[in-house]
N, C-alpha and C positions, 0 to 999 in steps of 0.2 A: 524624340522628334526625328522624322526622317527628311531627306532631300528629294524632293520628287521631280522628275521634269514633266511637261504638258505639254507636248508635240499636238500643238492646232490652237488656235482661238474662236474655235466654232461654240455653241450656244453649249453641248454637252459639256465640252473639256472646260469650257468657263464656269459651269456648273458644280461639276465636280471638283475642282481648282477653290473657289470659294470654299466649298466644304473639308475638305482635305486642310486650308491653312487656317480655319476656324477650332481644328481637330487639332492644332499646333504643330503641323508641319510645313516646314520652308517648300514653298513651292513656285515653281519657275517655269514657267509658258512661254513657249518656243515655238511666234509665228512664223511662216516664210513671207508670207505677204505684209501689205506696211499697217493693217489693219484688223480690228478685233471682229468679231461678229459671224466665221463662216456665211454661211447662207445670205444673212439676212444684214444686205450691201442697203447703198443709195446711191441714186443717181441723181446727181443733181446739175441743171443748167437755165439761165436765164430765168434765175428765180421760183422756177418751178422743181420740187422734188419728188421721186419716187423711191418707193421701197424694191429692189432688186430681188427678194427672194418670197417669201410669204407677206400675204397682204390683211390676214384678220389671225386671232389666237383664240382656238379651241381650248376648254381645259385649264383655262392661267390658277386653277389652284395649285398645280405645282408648280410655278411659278412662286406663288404667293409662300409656298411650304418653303423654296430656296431663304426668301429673305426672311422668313422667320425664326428659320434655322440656322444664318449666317449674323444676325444681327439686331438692334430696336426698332429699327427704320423698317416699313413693312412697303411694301412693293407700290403702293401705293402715292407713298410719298414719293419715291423716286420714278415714276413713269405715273400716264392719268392710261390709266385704261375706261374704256367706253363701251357698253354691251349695242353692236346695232340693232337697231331696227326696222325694219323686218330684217332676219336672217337672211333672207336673199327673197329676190322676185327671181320666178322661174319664166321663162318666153317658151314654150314648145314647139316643136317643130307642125304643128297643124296650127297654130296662131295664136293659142290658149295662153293668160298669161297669170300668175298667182303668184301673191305676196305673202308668205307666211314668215308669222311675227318670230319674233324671238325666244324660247325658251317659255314657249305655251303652248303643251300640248293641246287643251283645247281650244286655242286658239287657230290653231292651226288646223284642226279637226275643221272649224267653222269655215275657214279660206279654203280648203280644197274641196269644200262641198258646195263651196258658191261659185267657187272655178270650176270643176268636174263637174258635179253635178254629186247627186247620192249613189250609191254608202261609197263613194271614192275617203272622204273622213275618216269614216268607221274603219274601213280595211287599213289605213296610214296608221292608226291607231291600235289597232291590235296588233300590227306588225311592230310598233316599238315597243308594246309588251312582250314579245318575243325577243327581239332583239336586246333589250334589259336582262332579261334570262341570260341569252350569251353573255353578255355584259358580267351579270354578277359570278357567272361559273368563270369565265379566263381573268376579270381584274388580276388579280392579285399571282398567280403564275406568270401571264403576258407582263404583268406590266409594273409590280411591286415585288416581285422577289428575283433573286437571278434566275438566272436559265437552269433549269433541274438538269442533272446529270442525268435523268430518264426520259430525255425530252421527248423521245419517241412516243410517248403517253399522250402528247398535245398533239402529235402530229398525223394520230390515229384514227382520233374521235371530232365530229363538227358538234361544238355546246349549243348549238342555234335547234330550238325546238322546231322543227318544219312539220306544219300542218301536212294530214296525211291528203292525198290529193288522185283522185280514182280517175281513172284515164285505160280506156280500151279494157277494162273490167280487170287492169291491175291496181293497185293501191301503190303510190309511188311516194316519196316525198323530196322536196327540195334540196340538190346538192350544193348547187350554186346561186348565187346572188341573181344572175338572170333568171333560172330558175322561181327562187322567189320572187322577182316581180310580175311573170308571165302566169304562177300558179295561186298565188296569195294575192296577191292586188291585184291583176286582170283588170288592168288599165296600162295602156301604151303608155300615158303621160306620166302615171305611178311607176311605170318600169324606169321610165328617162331620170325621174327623181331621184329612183334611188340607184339607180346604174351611175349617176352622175356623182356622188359620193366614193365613188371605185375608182371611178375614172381620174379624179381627180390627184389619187394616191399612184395614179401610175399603173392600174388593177384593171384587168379584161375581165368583167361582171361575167364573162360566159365561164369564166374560167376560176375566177376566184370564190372560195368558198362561202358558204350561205353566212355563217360566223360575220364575214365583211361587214353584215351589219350591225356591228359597233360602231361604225363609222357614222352612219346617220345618225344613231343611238347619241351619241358624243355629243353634234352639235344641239339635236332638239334637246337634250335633258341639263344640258351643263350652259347651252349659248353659243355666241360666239360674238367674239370683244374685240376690238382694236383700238390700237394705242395711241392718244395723241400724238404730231409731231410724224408719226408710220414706227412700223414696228422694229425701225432701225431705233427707236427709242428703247424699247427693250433690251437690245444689243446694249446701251449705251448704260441703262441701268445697271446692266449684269456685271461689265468691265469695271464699274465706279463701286461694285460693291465688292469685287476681287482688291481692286487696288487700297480701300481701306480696311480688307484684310492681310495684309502687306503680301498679296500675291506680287509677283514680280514677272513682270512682261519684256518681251525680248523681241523684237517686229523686226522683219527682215532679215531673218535669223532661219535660215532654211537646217533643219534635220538630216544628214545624209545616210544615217546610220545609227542602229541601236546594238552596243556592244554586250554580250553576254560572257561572265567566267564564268566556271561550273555552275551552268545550267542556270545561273541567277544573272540579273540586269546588274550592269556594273556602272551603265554610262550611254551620251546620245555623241555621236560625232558630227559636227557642224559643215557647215559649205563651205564657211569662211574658215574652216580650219578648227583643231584640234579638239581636244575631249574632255565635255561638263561630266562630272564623276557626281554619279545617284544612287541612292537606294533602290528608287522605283521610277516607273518610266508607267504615263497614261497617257495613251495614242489617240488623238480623235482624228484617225485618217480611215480611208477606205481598204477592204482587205489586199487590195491590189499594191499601196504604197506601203503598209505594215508588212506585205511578204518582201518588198524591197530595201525595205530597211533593217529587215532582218538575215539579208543577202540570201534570200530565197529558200530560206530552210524554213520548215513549218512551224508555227509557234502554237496553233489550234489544240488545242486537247483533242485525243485520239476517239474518245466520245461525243464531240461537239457536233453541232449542224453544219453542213458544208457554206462558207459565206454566200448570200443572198446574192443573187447577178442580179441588178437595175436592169429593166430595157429601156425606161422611157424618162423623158429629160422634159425641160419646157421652153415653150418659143414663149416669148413675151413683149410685146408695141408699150411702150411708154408716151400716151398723148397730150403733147399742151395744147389747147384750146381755147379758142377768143371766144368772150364771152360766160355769165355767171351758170353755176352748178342751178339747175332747176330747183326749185324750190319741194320738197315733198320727195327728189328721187331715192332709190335703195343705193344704199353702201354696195351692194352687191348684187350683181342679176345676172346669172347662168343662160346661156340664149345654147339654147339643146340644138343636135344640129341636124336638116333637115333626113338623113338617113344614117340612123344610130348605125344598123348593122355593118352598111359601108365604110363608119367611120374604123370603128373595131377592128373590121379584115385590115385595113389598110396602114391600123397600126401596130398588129398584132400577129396579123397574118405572117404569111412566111415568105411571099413576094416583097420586092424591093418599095419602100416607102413614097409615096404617091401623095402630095398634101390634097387635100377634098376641101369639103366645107365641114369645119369642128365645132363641135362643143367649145362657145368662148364664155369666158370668167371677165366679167365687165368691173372694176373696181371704180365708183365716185367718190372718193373717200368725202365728207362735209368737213375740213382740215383747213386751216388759213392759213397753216403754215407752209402747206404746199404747193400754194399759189403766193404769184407775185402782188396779186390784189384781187379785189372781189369781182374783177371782171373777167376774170379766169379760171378754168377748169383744167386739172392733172388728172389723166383717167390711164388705169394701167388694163390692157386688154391679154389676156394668157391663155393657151391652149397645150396639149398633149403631145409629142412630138417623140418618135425612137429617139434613143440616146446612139449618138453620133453622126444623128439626121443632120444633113448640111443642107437644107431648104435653101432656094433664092430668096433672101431677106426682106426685100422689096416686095416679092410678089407672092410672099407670106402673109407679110402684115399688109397685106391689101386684103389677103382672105378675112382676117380676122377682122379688119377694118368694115368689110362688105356684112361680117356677120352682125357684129357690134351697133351696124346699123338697124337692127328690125328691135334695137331695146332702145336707141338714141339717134332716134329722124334726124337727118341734117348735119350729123356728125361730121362728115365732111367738109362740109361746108364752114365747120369751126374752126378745122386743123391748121396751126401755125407749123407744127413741125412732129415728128414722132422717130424717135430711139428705139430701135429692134436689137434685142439681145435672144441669143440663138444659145445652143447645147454649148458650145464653145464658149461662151460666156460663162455660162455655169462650169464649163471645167478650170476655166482660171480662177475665178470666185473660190471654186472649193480644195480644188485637186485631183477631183476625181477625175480620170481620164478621157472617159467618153463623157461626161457632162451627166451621167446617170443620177437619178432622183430616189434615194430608197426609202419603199413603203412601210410602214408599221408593220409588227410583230404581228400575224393570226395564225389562231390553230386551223389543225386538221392538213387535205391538201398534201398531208405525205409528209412535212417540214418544209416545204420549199419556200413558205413566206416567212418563219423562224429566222431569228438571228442567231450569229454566234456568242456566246459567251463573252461576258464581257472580262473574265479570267481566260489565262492562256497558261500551256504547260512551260513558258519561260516563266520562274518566278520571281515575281517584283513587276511580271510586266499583265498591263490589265487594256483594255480595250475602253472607247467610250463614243457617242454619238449616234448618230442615225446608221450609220452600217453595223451598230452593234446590238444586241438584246438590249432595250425592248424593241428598234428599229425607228423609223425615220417618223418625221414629223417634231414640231417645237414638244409638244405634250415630253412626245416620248424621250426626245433630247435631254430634258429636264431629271424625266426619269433617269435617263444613264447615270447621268452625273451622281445621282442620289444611291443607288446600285451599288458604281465603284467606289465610292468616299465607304461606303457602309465594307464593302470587302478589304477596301486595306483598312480599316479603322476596326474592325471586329471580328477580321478574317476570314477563311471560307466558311466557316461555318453561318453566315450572316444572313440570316433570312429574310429582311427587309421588314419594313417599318410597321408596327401592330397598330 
């Protein structure tokens, strides 16, 4: 049995922390802040609640794999997860509006051919045949086994089969996610669909690899669920199932320092003073605060990926609202925004950050618990934002507010009051300095969207969470966690789960 410390109490390291003290090792979780959950905060006031970080859960089987691997109580019993219905209504920027269901492809096939018109279906549809392809070629390198020491291999080749595509009498085919929806769907409102999947992770569709589509892949094949109570219930689940595996929590308990004797982890030095003595030490911080607490010496393997830079963070309006949730609305409805390309220069580009009108993420959650009574509505409004954008917050969430209105007439005219939480928010919430959002693990693209290894050449000291292999997102979070339990429990040789 070894003594581990757990520097964060984000969804990874609470992950990984569970499995580690199930494996029979004492382990001890060292938050700075007075609370569990990284990311995935609550705000709550005058009886209204919101979820602070992610608002539905892709993927909750590894979820479901943590508690069955940690214990008899299956995830279930301890949070109610809910698959919605429709996956999301889409509003387009020309007026177009589609409700495709949940976790049916043909169902879905049927909705974009009564919104589009034909073969808009047909091509959405061969397109997640393809994207399944990628899918089944990266799973298990991206996202079930660690990082190969030849990771140059992922970062060379796109697994995404792109239709060959003849254009000025050359044969071309798809490098990029824009790419495919301009040459493969050849539909503006199919580009916005699935450009809005990228966008979402924080990914310039112009620029991120065609591969990205796993990301749509994800929701139509698997769903997407949300948690009774908001997905700060899962938070709450994950910490209840730490603490009766007698993981040990330590809140307000800031890390200043991770000491090293020859070449091995010996101990964490604290804020409040002096030194917990460890075997092993697993960090779920960003590479910016793990080079600081290793007083700037490198701890990367000399073969590693260079750490992932985030650009992009998220603004987010929290709305209370008189009067009841319409009867029949979507959990979830993406209102595209009236000029994609503009949107992209402006957040991507290389001139100074300019807010427009965005792409907004409408959230209604059907929740009673987030209302003070049935005559109220909590609606969380989100868009895409550089990481260290300091927008006028006010006349931010007017834009979103102004968007949010062509999915919910009259909105305005409901609003009691609304909560704008900016990149600065998210850098207190997490740690990470500019408030930066990082995207999942994809191939190809050179390595630049790859994470680092969740082993490092200090030994005893191992990496975990969304800045590490498989990279950001709850799925992948989960994944860490499962990674590192698996490499100190069975070593490097540990090739993840058969």
């Amino acid at each position: 049995m070894a003594r581990i410390a757990v520097i964060g109490a984000g969804m990874g390291a609470m992950a990984a922390a569970a499995r580690l003290a199930v494996a029979g090792h004492r382990v001890v979780v060292y938050e700075r802040t007075g609370t569990y959950g990284g990311a995935l905060g609550r705000f709550e006031r005058d009886g209204f609640s919101f979820d602070t970080g992610p608002g539905l859960l892709p993927l909750p089987a590894v979820w479901r794999d943590l508690f069955v691997k940690t214990g008899r109580e299956p995830l279930e019993s301890c949070a109610e997860l809910v698959q919605v219905d429709p996956s999301a209504r889409h509003v387009f920027a020309d007026g177009t509006e589609v409700a495709l269901p949940n976790a049916s492809r043909a169902g879905v096939v049927e909705a974009l051919d009564a919104a589009l018109g034909q073969p808009a279906g047909r091509r959405w549809s061969d397109f997640l045949v393809r994207a399944r392809e990628a899918w089944d070629r990266t799973r298990r390198p991206l996202l079930e086994e660690p990082l190969w020491p030849n990771w140059e291999v992922l970062a060379e080749r796109d697994p995404y089969p792109s239709v060959p595509h003849k254009r000025l009498l050359r044969t071309r085919r798809a490098g990029t996610l824009a790419e495919v929806g301009a040459w493969e769907l050849r539909d503006a409102r199919l580009s916005a669909l699935l450009g809005c999947h990228a966008l979402a992770y924080g990914l310039d569709p112009r620029t991120a690899p065609a591969n990205t589509a796993v990301l749509p892949y994800m929701e139509y094949a698997f769903g997407m669920w949300y948690v009774r109570g908001g997905l700060r219930e899962l938070a709450r689940a994950v910490y209840e199932r730490c603490l009766a595996r007698r993981v040990e929590f330590r809140f307000d308990a800031e890390v200043t320092g991770i000491v090293e004797k020859d070449g091995r982890v010996a101990g964490v030095e604290l804020a409040e003073g002096g030194l917990a003595q460890t075997e092993l030490v697993v960090a779920g911080v960003a590479p910016d605060v793990l080079g600081r607490l290793c007083g700037g010496v490198p701890v990367r393997g000399a073969g590693d990926v260079p750490p992932q830079r985030g650009g992009t963070s998220r603004l987010t309006v929290h709305l209370a609202l008189r009067g009841r949730r319409a009867e029949g609305a979507a959990h979830r409805t993406v209102v595209h925004a009236p000029d994609a390309e503009a949107e992209l220069d402006a957040l991507f580009g290389p001139e100074p950050f300019m807010p427009g009108r965005p792409t907004v993420s409408v959230l209604r959650p059907d929740d009673p618990a987030l209302v003070p009574d049935a005559d109220h509505e909590a609606v969380t409004l989100t868009s895409v934002v550089p990481a260290r954008a300091t927008p006028d917050a006010e006349e931010a969430a007017g834009r979103l507010v102004d968007a949010a209105e062509r999915a919910m007439p009259g909105l305005r005219d409901r609003l009691l009051w609304r909560e704008v939480r900016t990149p600065a928010d998210v850098a207190a919430a997490t740690g990470v300095a500019d408030g930066a959002i990082p995207a999942p693990a994809l191939a190809a693209a050179g390595g630049r969207l790859l994470h680092a290894a969740n082993s490092t050449r200090t030994e005893g000291l191992f990496t975990v969470g969304g800045w590490s292999h498989p990279g950001g997102g709850l799925p992948h979070a989960g994944m860490s966690g499962a990674l590192v339990a698996g490499l100190v429990v069975e070593g490097p040789e540990f090739r993840g789960s058969q």
